[in-house]
C-alpha positions in Angstrom: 0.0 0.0 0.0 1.5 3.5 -1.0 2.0 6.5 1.4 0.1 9.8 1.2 1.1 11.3 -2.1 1.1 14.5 0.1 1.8 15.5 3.7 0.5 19.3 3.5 -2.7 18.7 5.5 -1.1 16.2 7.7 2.0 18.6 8.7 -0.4 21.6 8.9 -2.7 19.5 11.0 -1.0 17.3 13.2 -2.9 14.3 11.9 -2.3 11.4 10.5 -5.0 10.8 7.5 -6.2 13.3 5.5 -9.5 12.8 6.4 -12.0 15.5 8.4 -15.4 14.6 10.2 -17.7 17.4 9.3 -18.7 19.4 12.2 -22.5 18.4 12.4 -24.1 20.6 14.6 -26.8 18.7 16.4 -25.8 15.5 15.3 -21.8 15.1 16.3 -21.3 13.5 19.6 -18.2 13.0 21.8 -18.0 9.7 21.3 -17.6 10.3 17.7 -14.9 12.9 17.7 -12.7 11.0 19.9 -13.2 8.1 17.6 -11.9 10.0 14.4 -9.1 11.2 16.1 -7.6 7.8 17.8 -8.5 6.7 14.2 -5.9 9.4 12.6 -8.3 11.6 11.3 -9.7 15.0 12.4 -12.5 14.8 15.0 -14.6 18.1 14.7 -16.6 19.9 17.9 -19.8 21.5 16.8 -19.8 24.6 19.0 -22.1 26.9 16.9 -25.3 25.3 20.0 -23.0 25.5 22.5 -22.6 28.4 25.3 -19.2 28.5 26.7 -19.3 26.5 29.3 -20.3 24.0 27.3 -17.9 24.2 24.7 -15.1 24.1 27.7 -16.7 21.1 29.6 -17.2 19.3 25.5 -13.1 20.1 25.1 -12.2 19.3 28.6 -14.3 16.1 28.1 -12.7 15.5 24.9 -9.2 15.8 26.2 -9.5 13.2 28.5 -9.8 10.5 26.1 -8.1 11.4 23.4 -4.8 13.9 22.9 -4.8 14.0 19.3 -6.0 17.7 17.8 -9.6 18.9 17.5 -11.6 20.8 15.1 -13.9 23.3 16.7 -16.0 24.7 14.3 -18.0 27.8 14.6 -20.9 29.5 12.6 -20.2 33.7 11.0 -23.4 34.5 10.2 -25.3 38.2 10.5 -27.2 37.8 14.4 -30.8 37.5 13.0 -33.1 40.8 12.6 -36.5 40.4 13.7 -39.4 41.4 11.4 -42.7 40.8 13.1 -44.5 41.1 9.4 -42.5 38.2 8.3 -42.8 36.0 11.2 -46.6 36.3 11.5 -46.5 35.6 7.8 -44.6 32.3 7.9 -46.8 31.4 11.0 -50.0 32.0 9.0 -48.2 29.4 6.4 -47.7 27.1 8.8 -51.8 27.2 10.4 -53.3 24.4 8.5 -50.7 22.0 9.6 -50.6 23.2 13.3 -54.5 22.8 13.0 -54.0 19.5 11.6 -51.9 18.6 14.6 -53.7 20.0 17.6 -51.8 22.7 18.0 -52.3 26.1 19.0 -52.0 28.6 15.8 -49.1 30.4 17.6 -47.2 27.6 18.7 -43.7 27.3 18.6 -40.8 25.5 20.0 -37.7 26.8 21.6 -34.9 26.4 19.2 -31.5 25.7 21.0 -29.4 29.2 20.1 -27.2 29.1 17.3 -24.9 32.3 18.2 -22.3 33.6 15.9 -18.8 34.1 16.9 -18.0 36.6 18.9 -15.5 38.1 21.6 -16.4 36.2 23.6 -15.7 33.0 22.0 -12.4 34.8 21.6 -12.1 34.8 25.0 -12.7 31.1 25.7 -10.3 30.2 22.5 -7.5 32.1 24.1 -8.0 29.5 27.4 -8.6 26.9 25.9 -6.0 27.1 22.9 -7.5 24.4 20.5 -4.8 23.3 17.7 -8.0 23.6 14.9 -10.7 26.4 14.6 -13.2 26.1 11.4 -15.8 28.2 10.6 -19.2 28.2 8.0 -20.5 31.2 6.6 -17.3 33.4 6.4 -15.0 34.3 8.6 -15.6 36.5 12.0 -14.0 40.2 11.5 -10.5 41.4 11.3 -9.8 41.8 15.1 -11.8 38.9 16.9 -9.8 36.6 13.5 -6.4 37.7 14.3 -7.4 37.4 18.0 -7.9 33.6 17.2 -4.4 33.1 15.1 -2.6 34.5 18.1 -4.0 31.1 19.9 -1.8 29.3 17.5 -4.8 27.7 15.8 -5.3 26.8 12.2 -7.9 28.5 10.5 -10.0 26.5 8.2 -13.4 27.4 6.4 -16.1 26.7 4.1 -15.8 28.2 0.3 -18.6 27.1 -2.2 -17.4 29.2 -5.1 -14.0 30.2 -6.4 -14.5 33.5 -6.0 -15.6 33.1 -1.7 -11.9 30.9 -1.7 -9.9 33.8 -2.8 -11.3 35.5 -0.4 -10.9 33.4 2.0 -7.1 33.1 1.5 -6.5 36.7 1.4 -8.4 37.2 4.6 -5.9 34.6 6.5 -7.2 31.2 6.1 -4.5 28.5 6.3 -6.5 26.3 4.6 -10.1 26.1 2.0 -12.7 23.7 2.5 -14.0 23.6 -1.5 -18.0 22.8 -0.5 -19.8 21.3 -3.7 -23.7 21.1 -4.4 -23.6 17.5 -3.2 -22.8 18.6 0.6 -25.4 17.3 2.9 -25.9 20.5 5.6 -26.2 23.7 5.3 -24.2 25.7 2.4 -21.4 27.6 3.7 -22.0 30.2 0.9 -21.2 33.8 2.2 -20.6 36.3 -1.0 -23.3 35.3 -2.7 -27.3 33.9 -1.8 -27.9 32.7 -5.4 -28.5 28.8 -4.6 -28.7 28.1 -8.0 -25.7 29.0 -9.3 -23.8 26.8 -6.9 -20.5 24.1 -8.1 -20.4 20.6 -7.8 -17.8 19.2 -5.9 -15.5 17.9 -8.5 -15.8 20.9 -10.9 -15.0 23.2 -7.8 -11.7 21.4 -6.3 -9.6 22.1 -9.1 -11.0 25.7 -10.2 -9.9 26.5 -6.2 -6.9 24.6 -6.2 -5.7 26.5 -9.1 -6.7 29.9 -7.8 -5.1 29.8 -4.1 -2.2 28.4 -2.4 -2.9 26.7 1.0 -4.5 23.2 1.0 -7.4 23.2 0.2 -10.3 20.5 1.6 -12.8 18.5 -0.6 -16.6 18.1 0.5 -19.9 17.2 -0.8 -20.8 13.7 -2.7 -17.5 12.1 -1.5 -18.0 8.7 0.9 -16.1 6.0 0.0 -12.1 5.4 -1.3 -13.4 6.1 -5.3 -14.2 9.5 -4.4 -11.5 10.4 -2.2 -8.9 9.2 -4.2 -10.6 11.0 -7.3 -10.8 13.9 -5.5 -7.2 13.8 -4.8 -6.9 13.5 -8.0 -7.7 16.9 -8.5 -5.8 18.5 -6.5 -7.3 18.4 -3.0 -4.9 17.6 -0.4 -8.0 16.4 2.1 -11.7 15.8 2.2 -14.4 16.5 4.8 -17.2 13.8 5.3 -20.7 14.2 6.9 -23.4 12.5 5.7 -21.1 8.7 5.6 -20.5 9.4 9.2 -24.5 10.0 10.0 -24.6 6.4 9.5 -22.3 5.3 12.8 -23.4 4.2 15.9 -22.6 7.5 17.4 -24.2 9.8 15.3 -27.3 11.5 17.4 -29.8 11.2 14.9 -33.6 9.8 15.6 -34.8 6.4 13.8 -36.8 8.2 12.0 -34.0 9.8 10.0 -31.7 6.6 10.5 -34.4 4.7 8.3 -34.6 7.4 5.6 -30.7 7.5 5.1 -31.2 3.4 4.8 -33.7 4.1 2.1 -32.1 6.9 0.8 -32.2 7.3 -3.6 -29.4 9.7 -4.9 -32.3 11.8 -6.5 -34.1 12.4 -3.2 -32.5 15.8 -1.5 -32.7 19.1 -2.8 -31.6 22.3 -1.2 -34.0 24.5 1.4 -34.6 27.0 3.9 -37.3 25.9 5.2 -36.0 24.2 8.2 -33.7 27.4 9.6 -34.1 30.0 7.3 -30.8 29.1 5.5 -30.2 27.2 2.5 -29.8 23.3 3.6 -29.4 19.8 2.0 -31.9 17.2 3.4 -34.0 14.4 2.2 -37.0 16.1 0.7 -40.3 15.6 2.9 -43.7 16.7 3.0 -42.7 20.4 4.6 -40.1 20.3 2.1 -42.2 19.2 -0.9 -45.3 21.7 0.2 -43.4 24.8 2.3 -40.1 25.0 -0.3 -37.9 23.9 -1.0 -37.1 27.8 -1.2 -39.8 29.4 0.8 -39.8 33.7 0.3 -40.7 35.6 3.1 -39.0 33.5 5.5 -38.0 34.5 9.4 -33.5 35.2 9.6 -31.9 32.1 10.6 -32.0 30.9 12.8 -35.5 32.1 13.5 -37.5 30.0 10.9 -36.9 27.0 12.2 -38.7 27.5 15.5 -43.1 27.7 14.3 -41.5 24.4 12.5 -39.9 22.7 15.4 -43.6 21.8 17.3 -44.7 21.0 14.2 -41.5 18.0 14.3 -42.0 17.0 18.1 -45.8 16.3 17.1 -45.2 14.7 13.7 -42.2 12.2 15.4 -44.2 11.2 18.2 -46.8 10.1 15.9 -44.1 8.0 14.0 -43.7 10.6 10.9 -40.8 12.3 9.6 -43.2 14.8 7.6 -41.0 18.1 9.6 -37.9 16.4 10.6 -34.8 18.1 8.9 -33.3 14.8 7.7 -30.1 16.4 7.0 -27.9 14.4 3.9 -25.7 14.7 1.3 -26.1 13.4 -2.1 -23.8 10.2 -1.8 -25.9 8.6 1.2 -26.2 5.4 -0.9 -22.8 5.0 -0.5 -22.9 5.1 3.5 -22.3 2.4 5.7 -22.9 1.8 9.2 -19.6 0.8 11.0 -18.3 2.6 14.1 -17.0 6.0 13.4 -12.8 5.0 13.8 -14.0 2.0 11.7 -15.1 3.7 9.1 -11.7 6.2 9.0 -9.9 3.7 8.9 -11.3 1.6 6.1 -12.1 5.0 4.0 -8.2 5.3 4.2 -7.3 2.1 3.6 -10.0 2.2 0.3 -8.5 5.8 -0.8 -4.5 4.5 -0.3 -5.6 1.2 -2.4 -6.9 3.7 -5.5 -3.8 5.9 -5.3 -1.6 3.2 -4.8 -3.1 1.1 -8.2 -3.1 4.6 -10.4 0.7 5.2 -9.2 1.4 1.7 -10.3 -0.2 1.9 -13.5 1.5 5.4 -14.1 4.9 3.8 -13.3 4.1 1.0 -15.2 3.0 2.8 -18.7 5.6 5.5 -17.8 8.2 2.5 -18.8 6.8 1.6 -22.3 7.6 2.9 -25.3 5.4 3.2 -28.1 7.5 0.5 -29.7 6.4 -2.2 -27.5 2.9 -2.3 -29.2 3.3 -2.5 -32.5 0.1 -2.0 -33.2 -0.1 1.7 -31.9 0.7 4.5 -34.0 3.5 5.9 -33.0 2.0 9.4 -33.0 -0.3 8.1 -29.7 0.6 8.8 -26.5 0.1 6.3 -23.3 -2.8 7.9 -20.9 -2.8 7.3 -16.8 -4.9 4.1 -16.7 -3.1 2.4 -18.8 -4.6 2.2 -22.5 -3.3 3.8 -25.5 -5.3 6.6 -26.7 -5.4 9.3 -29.7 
């Protein structure tokens, strides 16, 4: 079996595969960080729920099982404005449904905060000195950013177009994560709110790749060895997983949405806001199919998904995922359910196998000479599988 091709993540890192659990808010436990980690990849914390103190008891938590480095992720985003006119109108959408479950017209669950990074954070990062910080939906502002490199953390974060990469670079990153269409999650977009003019994964790596200079990170569509190696291929010196790792033991996901990842048809998500007022990839539902998938005058995120979340308690205790946000990427066909450092592992040792036949093959067709088939034109040239071609 060959070695990484390249140690740019792995040096910059600290790890030892090239291979980064996505930071699933709601979804990532403990259990699955550490697992990553022992495994060699990079665990990532979710703190974007989290107060403080819970981020610090998480780390402290996380630190005493396992002393590899940690990903804690944070969300950018604008802190929501509140438009009474727009909230009563995505209530009054949402009537007939409350109506039809016995609930009152203005009912509405609380929605665990989602708080955007601030001094304080900056504050906690300083203590608590993590070797990874990652963030979705830009990067926090000049002076609480340089606040974090002075930790002596790498900064990573979310780029779904070419142009949000650049950007990113120039504004400090030490390395891009190149976020196709086919990401499960919400988009990390940031310049732009134009859903549809969004990248797939494999036509974005190389476009960023060739436009910056740090590493940069593959995501979206990619869960087995095929697509990391091919993704490699392109350029990327890592990939980020989510939805393959929603299938492990120690994902915190309900049964409900463990049975429609188990069912899941590669032509079954689409992209909406419905669920938090961002654009998201999930399974597509009834809420999805009848409120979206891109519902207009829609409540800030994270404010939308509240009127919706009573709706979900109601709807699962029934037995029905009709409002659940069944969060998933486009590749969840290709998921399967082995223990988190199980999975790293094997999703490795799949990706090293690929490389290692291609290199082979190269080497191999890198010592003929047109002369030892007779029957090719000489004018051909050998291509990097290992057939002639014109």
């Amino acid at each position: 079996m060959t070695a990484w091709a390249s140690r740019r993540i792995l040096d910059l890192l600290g790890i030892d595969l090239p291979i980064i659990q996505a930071p699933m808010a709601g979804v990532v436990t403990a259990a699955m960080v550490v697992a990553v980690a022992e495994a060699g990849g990079l665990g990532s914390l979710p703190c974007a729920m989290l107060d403080p103190g819970q981020i610090s008891a998480e780390l402290a938590m996380l630190r005493r099982r396992t002393s590899k480095p940690i990903n804690l992720n944070f969300f950018c985003h604008a802190p929501p404005g509140v438009d009474a006119a727009r909230g009563a109108a995505w209530r009054q959408r949402l009537w007939s449904y409350h109506a039809e479950y016995a609930l009152a017209a203005d009912s509405s669950a609380d929605v665990l905060p989602v708080t955007p990074f601030d001094g304080g954070h900056c504050n906690l990062l300083a203590a608590l000195k993590p070797e990874i910080v990652s963030f979705h939906f830009g990067l926090p502002d000049q002076g609480l950013l340089a606040r974090v490199k002075a930790t002596g953390a790498k900064i990573l974060c979310s780029a779904t177009t070419v142009e949000e990469a650049v950007w990113l670079e120039r504004n400090g990153c030490d390395a891009i994560i190149a976020q196709g269409i086919e990401a499960g999650g919400h988009r990390g977009m940031f310049l732009s709110d134009d859903v549809t003019m969004q990248v797939g994964t494999m036509a974005l790596v190389p476009q960023v790749v060739d436009a910056v200079e740090v590493p940069v990170i593959a995501a979206g569509g990619i869960a087995d060895g095929r697509g990391i190696a091919a993704a490699f291929a392109l350029g990327a010196s890592a990939v980020q997983l989510g939805t393959a790792y929603l299938f492990c033991p120690e994902a915190k996901i309900s049964p409900l949405h463990r049975q429609a990842l188990a069912t899941m048809r590669e032509d079954r998500t689409t992209i909406t806001n419905i669920f938090s007022g961002r654009p998201a990839r999930v399974i597509a539902n009834r809420a999805v199919r009848e409120l979206g998938p891109m519902a207009e005058r829609i409540p800030d995120f994270p404010l939308a998904g509240a009127a919706i979340a009573s709706l979900r308690a109601k709807a699962e205790a029934a037995g029905s995922a009709d409002f659940t946000p069944l969060w998933s990427g486009q590749a969840a066909r290709l998921g399967r359910e082995l223990p988190a450092g199980e999975l790293t592992t094997r999703l490795a040792e799949e990706a090293l196998g690929r490389l290692g036949d291609t290199s082979d093959r190269i080497a191999r067709n890198a010592a003929l000479q047109p002369s030892d088939c007779p029957s090719a034109p000489q004018s051909r040239k050998i291509d990097d599988v290992g057939y002639w071609s014109g």
